[in-house]
Biotite code that builds the C-alpha atoms (Angstrom):
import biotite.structure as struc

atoms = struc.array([
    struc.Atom([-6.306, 27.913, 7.273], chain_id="A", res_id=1, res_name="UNK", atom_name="CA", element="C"),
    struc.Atom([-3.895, 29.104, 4.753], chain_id="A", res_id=2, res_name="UNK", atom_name="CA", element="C"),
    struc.Atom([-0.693, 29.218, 7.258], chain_id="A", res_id=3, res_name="UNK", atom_name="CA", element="C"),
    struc.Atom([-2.133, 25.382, 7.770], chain_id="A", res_id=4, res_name="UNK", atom_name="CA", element="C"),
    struc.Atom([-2.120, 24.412, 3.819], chain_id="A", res_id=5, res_name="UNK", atom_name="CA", element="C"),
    struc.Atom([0.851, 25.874, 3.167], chain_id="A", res_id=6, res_name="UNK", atom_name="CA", element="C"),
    struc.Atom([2.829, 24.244, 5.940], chain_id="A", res_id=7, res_name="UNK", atom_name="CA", element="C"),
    struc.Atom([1.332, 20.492, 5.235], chain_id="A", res_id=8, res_name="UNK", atom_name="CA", element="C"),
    struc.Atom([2.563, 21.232, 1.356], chain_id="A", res_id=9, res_name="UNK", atom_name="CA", element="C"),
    struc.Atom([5.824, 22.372, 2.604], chain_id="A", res_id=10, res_name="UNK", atom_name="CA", element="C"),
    struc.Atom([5.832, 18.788, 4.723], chain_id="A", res_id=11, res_name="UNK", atom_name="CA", element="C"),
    struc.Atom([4.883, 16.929, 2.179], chain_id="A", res_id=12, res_name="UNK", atom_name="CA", element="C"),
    struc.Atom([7.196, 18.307, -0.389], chain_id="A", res_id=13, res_name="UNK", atom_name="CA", element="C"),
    struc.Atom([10.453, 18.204, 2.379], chain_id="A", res_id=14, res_name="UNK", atom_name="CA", element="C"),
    struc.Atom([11.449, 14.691, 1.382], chain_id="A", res_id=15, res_name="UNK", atom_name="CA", element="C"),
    struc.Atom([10.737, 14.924, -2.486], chain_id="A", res_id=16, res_name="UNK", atom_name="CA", element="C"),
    struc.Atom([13.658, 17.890, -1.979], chain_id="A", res_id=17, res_name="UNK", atom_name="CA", element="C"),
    struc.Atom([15.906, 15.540, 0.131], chain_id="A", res_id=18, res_name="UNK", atom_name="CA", element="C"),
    struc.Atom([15.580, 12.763, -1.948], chain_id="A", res_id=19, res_name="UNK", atom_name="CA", element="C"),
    struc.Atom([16.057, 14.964, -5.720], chain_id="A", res_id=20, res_name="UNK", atom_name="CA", element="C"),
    struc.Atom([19.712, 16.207, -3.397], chain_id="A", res_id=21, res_name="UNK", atom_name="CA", element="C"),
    struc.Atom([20.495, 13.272, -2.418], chain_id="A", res_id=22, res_name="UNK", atom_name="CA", element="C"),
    struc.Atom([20.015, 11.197, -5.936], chain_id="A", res_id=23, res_name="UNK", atom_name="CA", element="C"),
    struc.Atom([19.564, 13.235, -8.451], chain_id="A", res_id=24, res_name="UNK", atom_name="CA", element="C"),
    struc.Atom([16.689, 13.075, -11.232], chain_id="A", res_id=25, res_name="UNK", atom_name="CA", element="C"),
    struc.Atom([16.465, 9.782, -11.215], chain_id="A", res_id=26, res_name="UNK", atom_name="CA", element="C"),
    struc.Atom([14.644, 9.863, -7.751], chain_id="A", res_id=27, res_name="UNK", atom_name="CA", element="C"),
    struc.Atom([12.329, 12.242, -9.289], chain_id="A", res_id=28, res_name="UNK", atom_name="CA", element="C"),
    struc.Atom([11.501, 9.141, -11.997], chain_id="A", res_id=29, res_name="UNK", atom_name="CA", element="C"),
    struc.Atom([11.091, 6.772, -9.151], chain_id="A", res_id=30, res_name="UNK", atom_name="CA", element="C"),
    struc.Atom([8.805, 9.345, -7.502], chain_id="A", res_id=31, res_name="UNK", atom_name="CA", element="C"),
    struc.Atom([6.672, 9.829, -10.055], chain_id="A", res_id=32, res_name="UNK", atom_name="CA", element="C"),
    struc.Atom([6.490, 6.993, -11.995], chain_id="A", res_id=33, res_name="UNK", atom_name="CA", element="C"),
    struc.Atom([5.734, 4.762, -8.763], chain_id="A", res_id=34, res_name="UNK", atom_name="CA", element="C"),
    struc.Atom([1.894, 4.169, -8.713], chain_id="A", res_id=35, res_name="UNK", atom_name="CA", element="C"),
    struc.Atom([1.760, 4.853, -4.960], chain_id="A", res_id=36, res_name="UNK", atom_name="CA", element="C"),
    struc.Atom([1.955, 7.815, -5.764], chain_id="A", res_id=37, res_name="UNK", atom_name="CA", element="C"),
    struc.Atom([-1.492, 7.909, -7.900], chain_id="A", res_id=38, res_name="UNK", atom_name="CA", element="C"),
    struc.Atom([-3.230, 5.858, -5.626], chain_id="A", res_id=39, res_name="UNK", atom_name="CA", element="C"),
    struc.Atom([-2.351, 8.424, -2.508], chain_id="A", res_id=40, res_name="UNK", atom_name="CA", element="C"),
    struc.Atom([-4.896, 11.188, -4.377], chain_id="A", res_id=41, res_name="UNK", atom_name="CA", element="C"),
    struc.Atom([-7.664, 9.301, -4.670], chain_id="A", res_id=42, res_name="UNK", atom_name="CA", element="C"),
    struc.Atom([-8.264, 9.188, -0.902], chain_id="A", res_id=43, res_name="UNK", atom_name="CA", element="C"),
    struc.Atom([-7.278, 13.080, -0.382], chain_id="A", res_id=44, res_name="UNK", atom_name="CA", element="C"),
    struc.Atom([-9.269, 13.909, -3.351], chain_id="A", res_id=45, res_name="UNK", atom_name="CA", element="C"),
    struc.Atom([-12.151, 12.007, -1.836], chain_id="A", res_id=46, res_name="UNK", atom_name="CA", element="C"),
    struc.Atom([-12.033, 14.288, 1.442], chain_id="A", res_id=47, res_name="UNK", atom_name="CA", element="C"),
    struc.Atom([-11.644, 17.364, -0.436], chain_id="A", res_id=48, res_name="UNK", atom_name="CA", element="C"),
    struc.Atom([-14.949, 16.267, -2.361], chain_id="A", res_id=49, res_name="UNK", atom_name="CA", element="C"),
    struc.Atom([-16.639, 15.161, 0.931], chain_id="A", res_id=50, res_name="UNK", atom_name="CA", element="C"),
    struc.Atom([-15.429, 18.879, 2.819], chain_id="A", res_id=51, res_name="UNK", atom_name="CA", element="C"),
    struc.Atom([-16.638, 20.641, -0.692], chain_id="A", res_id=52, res_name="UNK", atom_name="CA", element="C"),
    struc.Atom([-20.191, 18.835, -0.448], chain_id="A", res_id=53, res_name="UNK", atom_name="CA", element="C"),
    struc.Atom([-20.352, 17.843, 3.223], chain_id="A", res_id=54, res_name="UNK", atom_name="CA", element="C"),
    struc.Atom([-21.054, 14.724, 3.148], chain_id="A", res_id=55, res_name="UNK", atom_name="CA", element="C"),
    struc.Atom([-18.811, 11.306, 3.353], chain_id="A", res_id=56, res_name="UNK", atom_name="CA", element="C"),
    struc.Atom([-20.474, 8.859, 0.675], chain_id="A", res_id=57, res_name="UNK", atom_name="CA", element="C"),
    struc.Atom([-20.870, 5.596, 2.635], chain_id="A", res_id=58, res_name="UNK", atom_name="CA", element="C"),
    struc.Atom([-20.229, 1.882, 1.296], chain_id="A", res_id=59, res_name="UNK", atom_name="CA", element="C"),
    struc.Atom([-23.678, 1.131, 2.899], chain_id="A", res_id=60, res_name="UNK", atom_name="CA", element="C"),
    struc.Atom([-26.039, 3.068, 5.008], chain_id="A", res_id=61, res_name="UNK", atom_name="CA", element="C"),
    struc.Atom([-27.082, 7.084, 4.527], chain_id="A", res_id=62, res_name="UNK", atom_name="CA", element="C"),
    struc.Atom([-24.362, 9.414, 3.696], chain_id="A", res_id=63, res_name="UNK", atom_name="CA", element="C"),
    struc.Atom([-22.607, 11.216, 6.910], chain_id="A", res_id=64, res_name="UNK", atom_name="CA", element="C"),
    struc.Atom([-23.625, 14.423, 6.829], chain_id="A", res_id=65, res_name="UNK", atom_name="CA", element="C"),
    struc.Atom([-21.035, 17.744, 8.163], chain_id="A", res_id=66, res_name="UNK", atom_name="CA", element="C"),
    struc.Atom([-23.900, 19.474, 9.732], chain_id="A", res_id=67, res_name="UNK", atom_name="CA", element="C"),
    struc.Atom([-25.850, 16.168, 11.643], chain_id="A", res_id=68, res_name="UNK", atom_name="CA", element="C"),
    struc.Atom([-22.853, 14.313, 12.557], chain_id="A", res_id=69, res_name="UNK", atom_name="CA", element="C"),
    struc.Atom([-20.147, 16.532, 12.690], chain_id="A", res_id=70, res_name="UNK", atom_name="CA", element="C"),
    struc.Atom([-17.497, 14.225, 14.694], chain_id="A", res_id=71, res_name="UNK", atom_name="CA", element="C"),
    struc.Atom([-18.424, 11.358, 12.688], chain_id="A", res_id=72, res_name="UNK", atom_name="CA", element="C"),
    struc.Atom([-17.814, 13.281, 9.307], chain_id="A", res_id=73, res_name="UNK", atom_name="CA", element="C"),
    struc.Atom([-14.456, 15.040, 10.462], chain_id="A", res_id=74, res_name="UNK", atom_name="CA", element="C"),
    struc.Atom([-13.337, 11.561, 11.769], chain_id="A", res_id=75, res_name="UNK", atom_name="CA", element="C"),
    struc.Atom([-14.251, 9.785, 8.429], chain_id="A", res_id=76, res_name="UNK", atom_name="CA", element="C"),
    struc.Atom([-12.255, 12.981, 6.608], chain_id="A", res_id=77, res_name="UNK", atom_name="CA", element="C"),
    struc.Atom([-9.188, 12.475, 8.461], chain_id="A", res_id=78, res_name="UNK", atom_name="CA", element="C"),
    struc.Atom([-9.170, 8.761, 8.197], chain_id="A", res_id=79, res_name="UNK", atom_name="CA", element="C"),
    struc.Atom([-8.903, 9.266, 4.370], chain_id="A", res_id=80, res_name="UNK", atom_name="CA", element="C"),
    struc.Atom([-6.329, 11.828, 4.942], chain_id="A", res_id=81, res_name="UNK", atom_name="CA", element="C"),
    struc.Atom([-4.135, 9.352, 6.678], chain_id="A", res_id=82, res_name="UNK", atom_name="CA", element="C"),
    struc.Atom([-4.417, 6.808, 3.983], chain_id="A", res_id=83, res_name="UNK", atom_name="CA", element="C"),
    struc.Atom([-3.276, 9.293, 1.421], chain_id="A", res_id=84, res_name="UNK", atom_name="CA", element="C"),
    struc.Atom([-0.395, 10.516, 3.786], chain_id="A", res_id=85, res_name="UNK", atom_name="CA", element="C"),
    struc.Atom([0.302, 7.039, 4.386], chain_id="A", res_id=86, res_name="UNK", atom_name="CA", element="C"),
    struc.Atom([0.487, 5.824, 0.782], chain_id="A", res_id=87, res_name="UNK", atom_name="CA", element="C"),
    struc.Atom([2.531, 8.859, 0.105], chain_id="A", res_id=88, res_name="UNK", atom_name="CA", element="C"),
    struc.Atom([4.977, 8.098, 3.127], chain_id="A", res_id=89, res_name="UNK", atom_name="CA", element="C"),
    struc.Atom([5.190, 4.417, 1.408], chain_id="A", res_id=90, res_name="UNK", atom_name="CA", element="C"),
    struc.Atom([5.839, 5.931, -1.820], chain_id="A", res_id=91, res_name="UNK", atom_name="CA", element="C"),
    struc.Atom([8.500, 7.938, -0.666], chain_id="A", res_id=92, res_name="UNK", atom_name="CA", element="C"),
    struc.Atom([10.299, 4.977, 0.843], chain_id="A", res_id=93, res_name="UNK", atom_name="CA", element="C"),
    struc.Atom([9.994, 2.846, -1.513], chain_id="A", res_id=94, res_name="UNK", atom_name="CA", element="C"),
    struc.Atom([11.604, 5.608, -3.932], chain_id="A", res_id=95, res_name="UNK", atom_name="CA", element="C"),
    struc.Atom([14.225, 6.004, -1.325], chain_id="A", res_id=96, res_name="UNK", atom_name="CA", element="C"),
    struc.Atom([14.886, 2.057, -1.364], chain_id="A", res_id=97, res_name="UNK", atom_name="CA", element="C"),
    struc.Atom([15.266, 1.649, -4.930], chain_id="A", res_id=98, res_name="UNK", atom_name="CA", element="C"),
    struc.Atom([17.760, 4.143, -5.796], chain_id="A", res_id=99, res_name="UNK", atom_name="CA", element="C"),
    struc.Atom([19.815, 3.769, -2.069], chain_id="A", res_id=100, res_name="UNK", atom_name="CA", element="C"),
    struc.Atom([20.659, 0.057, -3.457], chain_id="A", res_id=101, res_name="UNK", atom_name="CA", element="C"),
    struc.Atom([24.067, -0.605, -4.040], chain_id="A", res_id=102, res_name="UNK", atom_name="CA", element="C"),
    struc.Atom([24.699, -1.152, -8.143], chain_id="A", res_id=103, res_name="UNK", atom_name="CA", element="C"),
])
């Protein structure tokens, strides 16, 4: 699990790196002060709350629980964990874009 978490932060922190060499601090700026890049944690904070409790919090209906539906629940987890990569990926680009504009 830990050879796991450390190699999906190492992924995930690749093109931060590549973008601070390639433009400086002011991609770091773009990076953070984009709000894609606050609105990819609340979806990966929501599955690490729903693998900490075991259960997914449904819009409607009873909650999904880890230990009655576990394919349901893992599928539910990594749906959110692909929105939050995704928004992340979009964040990234969209840094990328803004400073790779001719001035």
């Amino acid at each position: 699990m830990r050879r796991a978490s450390v190699s999906i932060v190492l992924f995930a922190l690749a093109p931060v790196a590549l973008g601070t060499w390639e433009f400086g601090r002011s991609f770091l700026v773009q990076f953070f002060c984009s709000p894609f890049l606050w609105m990819s944690l609340a979806p990966v904070g929501l599955s690490a709350f729903c693998v900490h409790k075991g259960y997914v919090p449904m819009r409607s209906g009873d909650k999904v629980y880890r230990d009655q539906q576990p394919g349901m629940f893992w599928l539910n987890v990594r749906f959110m964990l692909l929105a939050g990569a995704m928004v992340y990926a979009m964040n990234v680009a969209v840094a990328w874009v803004v400073l790779s504009r001719p001035r």
